[in-house]
MARKOL-711930 format. One record per residue (C-alpha): x, y, z. Coordinates in steps of 0.05 Angstrom, whole numbers, padded with zeros to 5 digits, always signed. Example, Ala and Ser with C-alpha at 12.3 -4.5 7.8 and 13.67 -1.06 7.14 Angstrom:
2
+00246-00090+00156+00273-00021+00143
***
This chain:
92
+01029+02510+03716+01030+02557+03665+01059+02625+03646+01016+02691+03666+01024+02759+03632+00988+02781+03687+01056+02759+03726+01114+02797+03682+01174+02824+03706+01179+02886+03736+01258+02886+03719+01246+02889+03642+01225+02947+03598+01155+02928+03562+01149+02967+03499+01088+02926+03466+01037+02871+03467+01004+02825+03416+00965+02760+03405+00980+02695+03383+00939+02676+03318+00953+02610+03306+01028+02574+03321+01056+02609+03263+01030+02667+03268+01044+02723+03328+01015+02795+03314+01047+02849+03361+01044+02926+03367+01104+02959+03386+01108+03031+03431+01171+03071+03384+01168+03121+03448+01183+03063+03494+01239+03039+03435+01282+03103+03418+01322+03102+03475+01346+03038+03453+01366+03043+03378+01424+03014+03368+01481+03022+03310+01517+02962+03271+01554+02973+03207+01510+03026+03185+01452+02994+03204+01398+03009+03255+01359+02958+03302+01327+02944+03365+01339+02877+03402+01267+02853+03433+01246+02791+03467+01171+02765+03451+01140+02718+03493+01083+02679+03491+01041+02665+03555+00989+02611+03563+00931+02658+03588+00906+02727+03569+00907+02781+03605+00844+02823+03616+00858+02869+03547+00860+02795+03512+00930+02802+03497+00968+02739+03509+01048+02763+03483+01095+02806+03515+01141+02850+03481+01207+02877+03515+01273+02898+03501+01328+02866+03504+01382+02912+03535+01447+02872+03527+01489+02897+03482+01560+02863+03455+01627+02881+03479+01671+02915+03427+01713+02857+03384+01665+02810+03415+01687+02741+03380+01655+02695+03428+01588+02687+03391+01630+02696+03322+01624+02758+03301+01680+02794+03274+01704+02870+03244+01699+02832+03167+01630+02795+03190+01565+02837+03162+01529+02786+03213+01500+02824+03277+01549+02812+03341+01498+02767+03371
***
């Protein structure tokens, strides 16, 4: 059996949707509205954390990627996944 867009989560916060081109290649659009809420700071630096996936059927707009954000953020002087106050690395 295989994965539905059609079926998504109702817990997570979808912010875009694309198509897969080819197994190289995904092309998404991405809602900033949906996004702002969830900018991020890191040594200067701003980012948003998002989680594409790829389903095995389309849904009826053709699309056949989800877009949504990934709302976990690090604990301060997180050094379980490495990070570090000297590492310019992202905390995750």
């Amino acid at each position: 059996m295989g994965t539905n867009l059609n079926t998504m989560s109702k817990d997570k916060i979808y912010c875009g949707s694309g198509k897969k081109k080819n197994d190289k290649w995904i092309k998404i659009t991405i809602n900033p509205d949906k996004i702002k809420d969830y900018i991020q700071e890191y040594k200067g630096n701003k980012f948003v954390k998002l989680d594409i996936n790829v389903f095995d059927n389309e849904n009826q707009f053709g699309k056949d990627v989800a877009v949504s954000i990934d709302t976990w953020t690090p604990e301060k002087n997180d050094t379980k996944n490495g990070a570090t106050d000297e590492s310019d690395d992202l905390p995750f």
